[in-house]
Kinemage of the C-alpha trace (Angstrom):
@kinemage 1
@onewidth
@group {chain A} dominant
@subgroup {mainchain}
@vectorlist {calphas} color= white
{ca unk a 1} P 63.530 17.562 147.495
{ca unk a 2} L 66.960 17.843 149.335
{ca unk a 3} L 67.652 21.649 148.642
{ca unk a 4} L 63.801 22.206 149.342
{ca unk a 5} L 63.878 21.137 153.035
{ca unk a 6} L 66.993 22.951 153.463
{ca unk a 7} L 65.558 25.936 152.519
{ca unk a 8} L 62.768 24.900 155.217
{ca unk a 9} L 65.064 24.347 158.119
{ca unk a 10} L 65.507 28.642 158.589
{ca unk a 11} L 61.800 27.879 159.927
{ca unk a 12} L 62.127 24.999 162.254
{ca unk a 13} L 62.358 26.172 165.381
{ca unk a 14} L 64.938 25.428 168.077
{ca unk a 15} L 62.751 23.652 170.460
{ca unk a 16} L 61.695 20.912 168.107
{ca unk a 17} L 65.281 20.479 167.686
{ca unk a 18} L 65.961 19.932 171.458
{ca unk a 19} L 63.459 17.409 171.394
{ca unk a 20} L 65.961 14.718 169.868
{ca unk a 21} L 67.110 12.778 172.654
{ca unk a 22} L 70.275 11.178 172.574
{ca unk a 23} L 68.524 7.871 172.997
{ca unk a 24} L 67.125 8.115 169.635
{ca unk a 25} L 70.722 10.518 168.323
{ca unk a 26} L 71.973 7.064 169.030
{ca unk a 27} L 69.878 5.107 166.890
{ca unk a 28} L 69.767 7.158 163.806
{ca unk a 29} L 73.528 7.099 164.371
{ca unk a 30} L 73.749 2.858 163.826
{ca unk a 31} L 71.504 2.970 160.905
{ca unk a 32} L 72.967 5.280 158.568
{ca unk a 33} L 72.203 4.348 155.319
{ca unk a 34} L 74.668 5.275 151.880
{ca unk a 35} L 73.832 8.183 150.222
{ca unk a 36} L 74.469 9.405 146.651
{ca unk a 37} L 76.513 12.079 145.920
{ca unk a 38} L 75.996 15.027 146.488
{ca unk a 39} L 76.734 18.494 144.744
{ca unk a 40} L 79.176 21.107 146.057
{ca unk a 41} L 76.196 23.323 146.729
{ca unk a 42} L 74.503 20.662 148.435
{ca unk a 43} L 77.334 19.938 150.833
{ca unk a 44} L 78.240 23.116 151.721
{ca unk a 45} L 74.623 23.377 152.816
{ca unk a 46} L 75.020 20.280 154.638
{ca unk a 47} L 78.135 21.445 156.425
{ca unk a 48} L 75.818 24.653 157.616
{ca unk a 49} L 73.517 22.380 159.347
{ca unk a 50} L 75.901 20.550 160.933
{ca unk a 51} L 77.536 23.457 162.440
{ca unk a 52} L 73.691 24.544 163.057
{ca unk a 53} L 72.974 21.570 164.634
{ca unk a 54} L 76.391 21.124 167.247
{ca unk a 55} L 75.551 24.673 168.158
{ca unk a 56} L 72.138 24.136 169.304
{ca unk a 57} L 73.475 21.191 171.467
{ca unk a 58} L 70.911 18.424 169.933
{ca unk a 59} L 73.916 16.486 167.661
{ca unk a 60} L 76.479 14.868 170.138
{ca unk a 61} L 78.689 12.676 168.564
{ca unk a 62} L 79.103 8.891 169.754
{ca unk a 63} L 81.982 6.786 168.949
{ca unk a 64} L 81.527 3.318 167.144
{ca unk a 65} L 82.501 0.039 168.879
{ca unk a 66} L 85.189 -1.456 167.010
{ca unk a 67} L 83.864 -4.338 166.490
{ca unk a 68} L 80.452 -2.604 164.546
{ca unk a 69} L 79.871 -1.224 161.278
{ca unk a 70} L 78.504 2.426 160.458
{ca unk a 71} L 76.194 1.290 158.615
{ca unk a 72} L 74.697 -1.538 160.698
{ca unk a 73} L 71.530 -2.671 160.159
{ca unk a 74} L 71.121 -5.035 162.816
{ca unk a 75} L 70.335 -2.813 165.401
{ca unk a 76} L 67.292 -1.360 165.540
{ca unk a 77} L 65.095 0.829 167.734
{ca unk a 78} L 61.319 1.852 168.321
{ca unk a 79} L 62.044 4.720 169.184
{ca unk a 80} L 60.321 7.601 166.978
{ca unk a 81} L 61.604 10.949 165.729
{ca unk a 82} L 59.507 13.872 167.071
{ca unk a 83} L 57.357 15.154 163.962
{ca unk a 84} L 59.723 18.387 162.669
{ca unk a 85} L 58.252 18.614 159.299
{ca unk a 86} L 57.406 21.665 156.848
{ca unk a 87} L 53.760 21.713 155.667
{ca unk a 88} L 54.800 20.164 152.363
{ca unk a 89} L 58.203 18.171 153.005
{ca unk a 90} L 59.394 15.429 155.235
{ca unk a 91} L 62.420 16.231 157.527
{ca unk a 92} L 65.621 15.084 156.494
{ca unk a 93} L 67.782 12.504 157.644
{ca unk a 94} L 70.412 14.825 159.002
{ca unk a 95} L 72.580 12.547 160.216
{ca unk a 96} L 72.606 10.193 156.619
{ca unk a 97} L 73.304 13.443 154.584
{ca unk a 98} L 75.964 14.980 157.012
{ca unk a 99} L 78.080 11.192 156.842
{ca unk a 100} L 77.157 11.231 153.394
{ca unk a 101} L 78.915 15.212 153.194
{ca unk a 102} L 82.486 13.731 155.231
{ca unk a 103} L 81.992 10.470 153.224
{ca unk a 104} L 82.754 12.355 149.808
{ca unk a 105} L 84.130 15.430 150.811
{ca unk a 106} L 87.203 16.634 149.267
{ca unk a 107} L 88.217 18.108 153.035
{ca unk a 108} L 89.918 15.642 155.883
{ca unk a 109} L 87.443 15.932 158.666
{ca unk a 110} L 87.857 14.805 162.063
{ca unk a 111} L 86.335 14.425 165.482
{ca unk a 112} L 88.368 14.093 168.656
{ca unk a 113} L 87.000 13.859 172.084
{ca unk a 114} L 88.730 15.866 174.962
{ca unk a 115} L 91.295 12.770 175.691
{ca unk a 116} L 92.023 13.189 172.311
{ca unk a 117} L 90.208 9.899 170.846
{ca unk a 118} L 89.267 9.868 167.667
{ca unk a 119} L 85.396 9.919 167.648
{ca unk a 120} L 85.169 9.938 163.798
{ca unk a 121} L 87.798 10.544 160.755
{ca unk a 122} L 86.142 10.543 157.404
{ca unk a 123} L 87.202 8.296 154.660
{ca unk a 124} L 89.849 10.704 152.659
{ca unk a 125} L 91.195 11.428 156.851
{ca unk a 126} L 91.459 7.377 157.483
{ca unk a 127} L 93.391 6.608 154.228
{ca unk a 128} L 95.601 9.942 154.349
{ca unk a 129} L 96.685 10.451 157.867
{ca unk a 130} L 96.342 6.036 158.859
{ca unk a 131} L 92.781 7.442 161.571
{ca unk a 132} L 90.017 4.968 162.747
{ca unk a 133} L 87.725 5.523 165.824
{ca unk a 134} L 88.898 4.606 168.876
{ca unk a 135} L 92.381 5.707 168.072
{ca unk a 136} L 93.824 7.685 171.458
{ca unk a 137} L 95.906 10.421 169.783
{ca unk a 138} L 99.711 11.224 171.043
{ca unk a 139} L 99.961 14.569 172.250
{ca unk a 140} L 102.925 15.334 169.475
{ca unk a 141} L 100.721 13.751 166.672
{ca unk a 142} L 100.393 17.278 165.204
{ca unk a 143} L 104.047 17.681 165.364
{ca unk a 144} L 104.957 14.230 163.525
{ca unk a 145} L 102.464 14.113 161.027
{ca unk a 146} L 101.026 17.357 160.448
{ca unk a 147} L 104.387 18.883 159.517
{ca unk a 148} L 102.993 20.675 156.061
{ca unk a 149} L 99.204 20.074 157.485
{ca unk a 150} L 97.434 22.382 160.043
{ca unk a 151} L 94.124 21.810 162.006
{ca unk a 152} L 91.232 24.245 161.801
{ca unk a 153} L 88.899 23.540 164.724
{ca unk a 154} L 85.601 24.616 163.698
{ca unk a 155} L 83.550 26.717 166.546
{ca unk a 156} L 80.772 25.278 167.878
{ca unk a 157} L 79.658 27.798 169.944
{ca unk a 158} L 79.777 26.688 173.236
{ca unk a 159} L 82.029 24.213 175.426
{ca unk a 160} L 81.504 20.809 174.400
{ca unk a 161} L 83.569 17.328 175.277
{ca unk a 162} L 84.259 16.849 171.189
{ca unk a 163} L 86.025 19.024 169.077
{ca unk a 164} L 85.826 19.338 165.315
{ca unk a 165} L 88.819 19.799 162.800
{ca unk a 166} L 89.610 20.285 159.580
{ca unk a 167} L 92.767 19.203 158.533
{ca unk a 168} L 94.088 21.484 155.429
{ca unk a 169} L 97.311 21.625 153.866
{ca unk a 170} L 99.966 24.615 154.377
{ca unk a 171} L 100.375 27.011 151.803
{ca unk a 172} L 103.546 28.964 151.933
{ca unk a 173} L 103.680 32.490 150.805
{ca unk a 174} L 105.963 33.415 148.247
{ca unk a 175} L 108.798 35.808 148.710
{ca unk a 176} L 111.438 37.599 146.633
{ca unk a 177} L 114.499 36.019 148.750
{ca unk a 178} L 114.224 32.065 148.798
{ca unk a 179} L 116.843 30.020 150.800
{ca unk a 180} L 116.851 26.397 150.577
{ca unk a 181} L 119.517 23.813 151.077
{ca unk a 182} L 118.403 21.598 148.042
{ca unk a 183} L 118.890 24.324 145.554
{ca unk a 184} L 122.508 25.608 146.866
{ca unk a 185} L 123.333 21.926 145.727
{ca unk a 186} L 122.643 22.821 142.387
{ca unk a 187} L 125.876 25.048 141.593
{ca unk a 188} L 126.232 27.282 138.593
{ca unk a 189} L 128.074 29.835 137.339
{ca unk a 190} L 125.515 30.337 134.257
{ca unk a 191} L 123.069 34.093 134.439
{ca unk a 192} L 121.204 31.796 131.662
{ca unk a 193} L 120.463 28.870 134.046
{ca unk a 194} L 120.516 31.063 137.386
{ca unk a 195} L 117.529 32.877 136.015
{ca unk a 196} L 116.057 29.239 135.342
{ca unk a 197} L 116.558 28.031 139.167
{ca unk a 198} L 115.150 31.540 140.662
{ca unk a 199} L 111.750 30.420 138.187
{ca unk a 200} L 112.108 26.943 140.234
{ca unk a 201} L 112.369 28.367 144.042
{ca unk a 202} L 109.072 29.982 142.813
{ca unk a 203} L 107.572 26.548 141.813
{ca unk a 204} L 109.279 25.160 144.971
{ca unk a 205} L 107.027 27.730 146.815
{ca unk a 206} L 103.852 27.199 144.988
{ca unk a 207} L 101.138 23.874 144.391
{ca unk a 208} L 101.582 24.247 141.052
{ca unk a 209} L 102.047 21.778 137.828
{ca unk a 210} L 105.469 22.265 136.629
{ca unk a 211} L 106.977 21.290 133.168
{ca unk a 212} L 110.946 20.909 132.555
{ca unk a 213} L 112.366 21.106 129.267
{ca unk a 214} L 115.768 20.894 128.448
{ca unk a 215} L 117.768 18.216 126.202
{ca unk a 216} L 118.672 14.510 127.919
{ca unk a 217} L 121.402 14.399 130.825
{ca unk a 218} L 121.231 17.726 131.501
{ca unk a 219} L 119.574 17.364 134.846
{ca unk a 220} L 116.115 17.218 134.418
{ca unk a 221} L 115.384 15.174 137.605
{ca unk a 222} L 117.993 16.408 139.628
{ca unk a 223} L 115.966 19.850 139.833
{ca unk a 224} L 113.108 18.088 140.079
{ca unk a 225} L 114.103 16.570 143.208
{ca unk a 226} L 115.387 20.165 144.327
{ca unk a 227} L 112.145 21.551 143.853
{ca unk a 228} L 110.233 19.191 145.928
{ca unk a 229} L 113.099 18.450 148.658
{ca unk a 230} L 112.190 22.338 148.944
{ca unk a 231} L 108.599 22.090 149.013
{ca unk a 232} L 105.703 22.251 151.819
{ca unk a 233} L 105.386 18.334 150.704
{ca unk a 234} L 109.284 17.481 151.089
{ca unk a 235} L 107.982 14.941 154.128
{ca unk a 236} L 105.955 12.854 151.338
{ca unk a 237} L 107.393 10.887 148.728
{ca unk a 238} L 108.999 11.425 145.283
{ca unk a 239} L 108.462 9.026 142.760
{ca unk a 240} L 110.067 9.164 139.075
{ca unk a 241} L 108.832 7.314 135.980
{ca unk a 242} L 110.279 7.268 132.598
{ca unk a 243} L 107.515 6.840 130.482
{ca unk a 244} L 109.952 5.937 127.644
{ca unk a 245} L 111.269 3.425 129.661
{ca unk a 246} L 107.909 1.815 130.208
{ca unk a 247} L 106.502 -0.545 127.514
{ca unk a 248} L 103.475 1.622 125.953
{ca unk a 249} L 101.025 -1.484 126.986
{ca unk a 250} L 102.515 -0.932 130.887
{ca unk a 251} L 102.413 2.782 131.175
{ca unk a 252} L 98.656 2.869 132.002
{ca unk a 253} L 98.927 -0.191 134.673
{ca unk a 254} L 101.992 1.459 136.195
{ca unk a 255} L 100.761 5.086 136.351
{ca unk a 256} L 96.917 4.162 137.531
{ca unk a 257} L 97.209 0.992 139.181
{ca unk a 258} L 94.608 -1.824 139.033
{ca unk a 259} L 92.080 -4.368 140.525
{ca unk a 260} L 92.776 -8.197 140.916
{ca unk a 261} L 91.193 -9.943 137.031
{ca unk a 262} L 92.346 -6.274 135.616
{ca unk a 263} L 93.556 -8.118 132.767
{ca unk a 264} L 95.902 -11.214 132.349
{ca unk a 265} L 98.869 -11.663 134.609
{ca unk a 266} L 97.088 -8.942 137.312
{ca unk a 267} L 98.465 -9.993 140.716
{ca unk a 268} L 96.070 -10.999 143.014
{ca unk a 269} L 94.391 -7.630 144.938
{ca unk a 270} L 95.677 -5.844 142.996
{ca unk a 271} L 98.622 -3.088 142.830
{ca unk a 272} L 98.321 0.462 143.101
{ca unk a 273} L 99.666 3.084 141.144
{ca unk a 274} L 102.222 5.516 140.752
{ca unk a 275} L 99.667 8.238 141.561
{ca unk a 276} L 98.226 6.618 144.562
{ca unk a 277} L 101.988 5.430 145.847
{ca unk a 278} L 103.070 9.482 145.369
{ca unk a 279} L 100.304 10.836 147.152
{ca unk a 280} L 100.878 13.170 149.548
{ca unk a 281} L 103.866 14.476 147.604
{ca unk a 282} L 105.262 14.383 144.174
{ca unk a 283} L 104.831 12.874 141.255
{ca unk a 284} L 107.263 13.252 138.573
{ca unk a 285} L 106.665 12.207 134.702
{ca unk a 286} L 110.217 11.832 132.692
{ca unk a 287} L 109.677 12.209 128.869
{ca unk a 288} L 106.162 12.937 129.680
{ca unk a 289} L 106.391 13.749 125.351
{ca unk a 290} L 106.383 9.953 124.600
{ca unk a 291} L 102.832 9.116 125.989
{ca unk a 292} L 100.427 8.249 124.037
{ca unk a 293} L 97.121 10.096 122.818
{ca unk a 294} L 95.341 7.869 124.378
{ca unk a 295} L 96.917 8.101 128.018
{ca unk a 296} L 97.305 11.547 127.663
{ca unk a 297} L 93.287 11.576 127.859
{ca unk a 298} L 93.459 9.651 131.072
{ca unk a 299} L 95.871 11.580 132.595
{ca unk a 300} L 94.471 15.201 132.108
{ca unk a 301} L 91.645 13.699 133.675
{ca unk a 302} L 93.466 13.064 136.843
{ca unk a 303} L 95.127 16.164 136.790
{ca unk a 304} L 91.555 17.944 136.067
{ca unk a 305} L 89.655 15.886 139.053
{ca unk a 306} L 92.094 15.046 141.372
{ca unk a 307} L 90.982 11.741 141.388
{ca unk a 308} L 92.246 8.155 139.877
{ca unk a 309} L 90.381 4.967 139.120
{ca unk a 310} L 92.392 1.769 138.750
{ca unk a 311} L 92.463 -0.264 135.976
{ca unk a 312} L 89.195 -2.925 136.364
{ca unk a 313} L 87.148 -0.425 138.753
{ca unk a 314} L 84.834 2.161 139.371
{ca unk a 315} L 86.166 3.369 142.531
{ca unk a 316} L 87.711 6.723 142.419
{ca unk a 317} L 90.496 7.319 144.947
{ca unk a 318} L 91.075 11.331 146.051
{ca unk a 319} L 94.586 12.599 145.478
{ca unk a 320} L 96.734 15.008 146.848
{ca unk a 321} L 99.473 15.476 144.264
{ca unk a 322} L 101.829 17.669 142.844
{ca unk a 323} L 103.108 16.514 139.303
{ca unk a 324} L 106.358 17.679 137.958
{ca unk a 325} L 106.617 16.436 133.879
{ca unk a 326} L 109.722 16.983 131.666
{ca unk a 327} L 110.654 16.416 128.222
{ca unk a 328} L 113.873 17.094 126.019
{ca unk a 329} L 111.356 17.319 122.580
{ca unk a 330} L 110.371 20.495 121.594
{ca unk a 331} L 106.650 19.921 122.913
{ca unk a 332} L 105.460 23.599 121.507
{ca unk a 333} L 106.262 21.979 118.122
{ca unk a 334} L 104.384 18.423 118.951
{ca unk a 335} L 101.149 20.419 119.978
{ca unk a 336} L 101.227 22.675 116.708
{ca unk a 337} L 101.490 19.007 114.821
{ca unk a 338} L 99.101 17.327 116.825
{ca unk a 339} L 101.185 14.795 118.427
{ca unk a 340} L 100.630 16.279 121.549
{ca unk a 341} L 97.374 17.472 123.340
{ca unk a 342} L 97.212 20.925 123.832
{ca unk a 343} L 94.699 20.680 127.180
{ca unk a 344} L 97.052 18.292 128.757
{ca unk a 345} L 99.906 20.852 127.668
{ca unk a 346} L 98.207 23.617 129.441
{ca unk a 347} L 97.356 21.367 132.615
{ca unk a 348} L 101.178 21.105 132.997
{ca unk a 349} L 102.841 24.342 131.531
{ca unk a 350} L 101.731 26.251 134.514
{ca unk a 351} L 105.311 26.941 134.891
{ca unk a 352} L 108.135 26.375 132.728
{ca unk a 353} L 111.757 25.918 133.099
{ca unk a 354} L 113.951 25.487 130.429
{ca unk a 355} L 117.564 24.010 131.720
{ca unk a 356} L 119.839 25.316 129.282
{ca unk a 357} L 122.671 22.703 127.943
{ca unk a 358} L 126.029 22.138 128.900
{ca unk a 359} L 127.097 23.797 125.975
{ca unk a 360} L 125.133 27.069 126.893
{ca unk a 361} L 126.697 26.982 129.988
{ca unk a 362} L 130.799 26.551 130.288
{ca unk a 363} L 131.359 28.602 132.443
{ca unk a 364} L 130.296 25.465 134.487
{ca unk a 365} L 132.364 22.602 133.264
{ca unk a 366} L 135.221 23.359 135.256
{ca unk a 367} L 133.540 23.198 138.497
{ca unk a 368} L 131.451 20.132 137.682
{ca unk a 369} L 134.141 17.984 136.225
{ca unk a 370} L 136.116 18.942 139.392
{ca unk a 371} L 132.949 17.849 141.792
{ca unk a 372} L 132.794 14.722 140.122
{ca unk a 373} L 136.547 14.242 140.519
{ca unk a 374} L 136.352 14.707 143.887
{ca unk a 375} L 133.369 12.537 144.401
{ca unk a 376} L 135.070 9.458 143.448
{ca unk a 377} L 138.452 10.389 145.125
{ca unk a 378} L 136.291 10.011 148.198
{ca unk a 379} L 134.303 6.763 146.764
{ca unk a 380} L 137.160 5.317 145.751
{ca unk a 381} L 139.489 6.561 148.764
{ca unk a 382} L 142.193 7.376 146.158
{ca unk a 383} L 143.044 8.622 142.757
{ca unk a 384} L 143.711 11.764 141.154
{ca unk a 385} L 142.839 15.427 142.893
{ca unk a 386} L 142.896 17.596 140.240
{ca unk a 387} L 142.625 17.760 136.579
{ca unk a 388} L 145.381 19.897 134.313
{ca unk a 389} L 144.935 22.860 132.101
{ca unk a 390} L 145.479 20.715 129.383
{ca unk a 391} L 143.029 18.588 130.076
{ca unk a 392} L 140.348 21.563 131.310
{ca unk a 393} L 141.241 23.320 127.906
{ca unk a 394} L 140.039 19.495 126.115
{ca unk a 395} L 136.967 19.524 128.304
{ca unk a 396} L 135.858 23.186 127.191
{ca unk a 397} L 136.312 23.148 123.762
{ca unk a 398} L 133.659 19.568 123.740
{ca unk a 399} L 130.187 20.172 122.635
{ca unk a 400} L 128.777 17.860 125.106
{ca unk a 401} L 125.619 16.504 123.329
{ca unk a 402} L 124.974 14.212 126.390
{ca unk a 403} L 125.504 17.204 128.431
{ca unk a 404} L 126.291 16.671 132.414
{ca unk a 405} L 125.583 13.053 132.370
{ca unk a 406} L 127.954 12.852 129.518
{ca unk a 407} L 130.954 15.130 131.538
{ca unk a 408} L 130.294 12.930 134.124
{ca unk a 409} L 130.703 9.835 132.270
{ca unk a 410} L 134.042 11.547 130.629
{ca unk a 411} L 135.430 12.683 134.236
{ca unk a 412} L 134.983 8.726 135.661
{ca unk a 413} L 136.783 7.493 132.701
{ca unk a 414} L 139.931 9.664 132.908
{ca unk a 415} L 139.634 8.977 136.648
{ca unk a 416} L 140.117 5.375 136.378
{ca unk a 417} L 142.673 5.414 133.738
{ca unk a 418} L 144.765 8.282 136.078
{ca unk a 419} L 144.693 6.432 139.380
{ca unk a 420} L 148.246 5.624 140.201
{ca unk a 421} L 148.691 9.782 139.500
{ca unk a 422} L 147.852 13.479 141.162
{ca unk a 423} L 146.877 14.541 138.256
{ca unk a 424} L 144.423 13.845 135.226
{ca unk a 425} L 145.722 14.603 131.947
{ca unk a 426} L 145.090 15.107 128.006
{ca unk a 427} L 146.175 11.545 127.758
{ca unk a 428} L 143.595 10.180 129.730
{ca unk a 429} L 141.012 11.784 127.715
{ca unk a 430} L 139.907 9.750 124.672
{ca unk a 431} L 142.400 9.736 122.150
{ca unk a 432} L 139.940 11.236 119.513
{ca unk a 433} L 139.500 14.627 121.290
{ca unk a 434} L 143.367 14.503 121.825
{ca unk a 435} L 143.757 14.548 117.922
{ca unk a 436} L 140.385 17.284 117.649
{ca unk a 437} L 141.214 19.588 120.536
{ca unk a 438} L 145.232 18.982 120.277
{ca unk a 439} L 147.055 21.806 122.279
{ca unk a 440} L 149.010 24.919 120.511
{ca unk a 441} L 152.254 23.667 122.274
{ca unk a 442} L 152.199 20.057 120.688
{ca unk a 443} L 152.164 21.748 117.356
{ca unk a 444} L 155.715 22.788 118.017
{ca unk a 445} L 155.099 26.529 118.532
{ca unk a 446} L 157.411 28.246 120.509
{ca unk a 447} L 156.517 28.796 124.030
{ca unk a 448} L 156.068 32.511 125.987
{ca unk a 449} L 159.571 33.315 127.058
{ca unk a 450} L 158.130 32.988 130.990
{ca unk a 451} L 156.921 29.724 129.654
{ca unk a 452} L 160.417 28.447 128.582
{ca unk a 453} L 162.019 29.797 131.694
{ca unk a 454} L 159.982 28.325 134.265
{ca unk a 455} L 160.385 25.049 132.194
{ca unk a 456} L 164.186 25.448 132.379
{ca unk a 457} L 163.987 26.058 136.160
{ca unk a 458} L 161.894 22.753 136.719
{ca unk a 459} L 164.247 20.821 134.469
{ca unk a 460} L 167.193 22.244 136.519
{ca unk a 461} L 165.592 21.760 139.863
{ca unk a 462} L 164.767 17.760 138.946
{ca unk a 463} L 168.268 16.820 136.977
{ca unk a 464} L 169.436 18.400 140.534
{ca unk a 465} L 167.446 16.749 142.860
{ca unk a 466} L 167.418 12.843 143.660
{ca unk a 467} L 163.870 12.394 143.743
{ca unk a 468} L 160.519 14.431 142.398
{ca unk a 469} L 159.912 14.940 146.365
{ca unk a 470} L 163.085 16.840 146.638
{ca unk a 471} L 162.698 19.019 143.462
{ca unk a 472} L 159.332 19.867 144.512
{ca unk a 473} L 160.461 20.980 147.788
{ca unk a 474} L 163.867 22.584 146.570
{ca unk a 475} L 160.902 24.525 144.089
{ca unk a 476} L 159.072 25.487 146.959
{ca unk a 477} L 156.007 23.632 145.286
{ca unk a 478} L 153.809 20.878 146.316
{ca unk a 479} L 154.618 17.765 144.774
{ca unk a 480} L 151.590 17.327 143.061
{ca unk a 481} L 151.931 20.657 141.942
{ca unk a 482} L 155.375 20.143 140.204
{ca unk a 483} L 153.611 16.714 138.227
{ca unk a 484} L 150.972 18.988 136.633
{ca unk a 485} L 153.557 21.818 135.490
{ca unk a 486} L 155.486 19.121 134.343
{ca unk a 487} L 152.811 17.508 132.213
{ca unk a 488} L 151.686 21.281 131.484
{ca unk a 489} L 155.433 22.058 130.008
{ca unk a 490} L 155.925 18.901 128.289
{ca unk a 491} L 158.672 17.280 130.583
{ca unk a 492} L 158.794 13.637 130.814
């Protein structure tokens, strides 16, 4: 019945539509009654007709007292709707079906009078961009909120005192040269993992699901943050879950949300989501390889639909979400075995990025073991500045199975033990590696004979000299300079 008086409007002709008044525009506008839903054929013939309709100047748009409903049906009217009907079919209710169109629309539509008052915002508008009628719009509200947003005004033909928008989201185009401050905080020497970050500006660049693999501590949500911090949703949050972290009968509650009764111990109205709190931006899934079958159902669903139902309801709440997952299993292997659906695999695997391990990479230790030196010389205002070859030669021979977290870990350590001293050293290392990486010199090998002069000099210069300050200077050396040779030469 619906699609057959569409396809009977082509013949109604314009003067029966002029005979609407606005007196009795008004009234079908206070009795809107809900509609089902419709399909996406069915509204995008519903969005013709409206366009139809506000270019034939017989659909002028009123705005709601505040203190009314839509859907009132307390007021009433005798008025009586001029007889537009096709020999076999009723006329529509074109106002019901266009509401009904905004109402469950995946667009954000939007009707602002020419003082900028918002005549109408449809649901998924309200809850995404905080709209309600009546509200008087700033004239930098684009510029605030619409950052990564634009507004397509929809042409209505002729000069009227409402406009129409569409709000849609900004897509940026991708290009071969990619600058972006979060990535040039991500520093590596490494062609391996530089070819991995170039795959990431891409994903920064794109709407895309993206999956991280790489083993734990290597930096998994670091990048993820880079990649977002770079995106056209950088303004929106970023929300991280561990869903190893999260007992298996809490991942579903803390992922979905749910409804006041959910289940026992459910707060009272309620608590949304991790999906609904990300919204707007991105949503990132640690160890994504430790859910469940059972979830993994629920959330390819989401991903699929765009949509998410708490826990205890039937309502289902739009999204606008961009999901990063990562994992440090092999999750090609987990699929082949059947631990691991291979739908919900495809969902995410849009693009990959494998973040290769420390121990693939050491041509970066150096420079991250002296960041993280420096970052707690300047947390702790004090403390060592550098760390010796000794020491360096230690830190690259280590396999690092905890990878950066791990070096980290390792560079605090020696830091604290080495804070009345310039310099960290072998010996502040833990004693283990000390007896597994020991140095050629300590085996009692003789030194290069430019070795065993410049240790003669510095012995010279500091039997000489009344204090370390003076040797260095006598040396021509900074003083913290002369401590690591020293330690580097074996003088005590």
């Amino acid at each position: 019945m619906l699609l057959s008086s569409f396809d009977s409007f082509s013949v109604i002709e314009r003067s029966h539509h002029r005979a609407i008044s606005h007196a009795v525009f008004h009234s079908l506008y206070q009795q809107l009654q809900a509609s089902a839903k419709l399909s996406p054929y069915e509204f995008s013939l519903i969005r013709d007709a409206l366009i139809h309709l506000l270019q034939n100047g017989s659909f002028p748009f009123f705005p709601l007292s505040l203190s009314t409903t839509r859907r009132s049906s307390a007021l009433q009217t005798d008025h009586v709707i001029p007889a537009l009907r096709h020999p076999s079919h009723s006329v529509p209710n074109w106002k019901s079906l266009l509401f009904a169109w905004a109402e469950n629309s995946q667009e954000y539509l939007i009707v602002l009078s020419d003082e900028r008052v918002v005549l109408f915002a449809n649901k998924r508008a309200q809850e995404r961009f905080s709209l309600f009628e009546g509200l008087a719009l700033e004239a930098d509200w684009e510029q605030e909120r619409l950052t990564n947003w634009y507004l397509e005004e929809l042409d209505l033909g002729e000069k009227t005192w409402y406009r129409l928008f569409l709000i849609r989201p900004c897509t940026s185009t991708l290009s071969k040269a990619t600058s972006s401050d979060s990535f040039s905080e991500i520093h590596t020497n490494s062609p391996l993992y530089q070819a991995q970050l170039h795959t990431a500006r891409i994903a920064a660049q794109s709407l895309s699901n993206t999956l991280l693999l790489g083993e734990t501590g290597c930096g998994k949500e670091v990048l993820a943050r880079a990649i977002h911090s770079s995106s056209s949703r950088k303004d929106g949050p970023f929300l991280a879950v561990n869903i190893a972290a999260l007992p298996r009968e809490l991942i579903a509650s803390e992922l979905f949300g749910y409804t006041e009764g959910a289940f026992t111990g459910a707060k009272k109205g309620g608590q949304p989501g991790k999906f609904e709190a990300a919204n707007g931006g991105t949503l990132f899934l640690d160890e994504i390889g430790e859910m469940s079958m059972e979830l993994q159902v629920l959330l390819l669903r989401v991903l699929e639909e765009r949509k998410v139902t708490r826990l205890g309801s039937h309502e289902e709440k739009p999204l606008d979400i961009r999901v990063i997952a990562a994992t440090n299993r092999s999750i090609e292997d987990d699929v082949r075995n059947g631990l691991f659906r291979a739908d919900l695999y495809y969902r995410l695997n849009i693009l990959q990025i494998r973040i290769p391990p420390l121990r693939e990479r050491k041509e970066d230790i150096a420079a991250l073991a002296d960041e993280f030196l420096q970052q707690l010389h300047t947390q702790y205002a004090g403390g060592p500045t550098g760390i010796c070859e000794s020491a360096m030669s230690i830190l690259q021979q280590h396999s690092w199975p905890g990878n950066i977290r791990e070096l980290r870990n390792i560079v605090e350590r020696a830091f604290l033990h080495a804070f009345g001293e310039s310099w960290v050293t072998s010996h502040h290392l833990p004693s283990e590696w000390q007896q597994q990486y020991g140095l050629q010199e300590a085996s009692g090998e003789p030194l290069p004979l430019l070795r065993e002069l410049e240790r003669q000099t510095i012995q010279q210069a500091i039997t000489q000299a009344p204090s370390i300050s003076a040797a260095a200077k006598k040396l021509g050396i900074a003083r913290s300079t002369l401590y690591r040779k020293m330690e580097e030469l074996g003088i005590g």
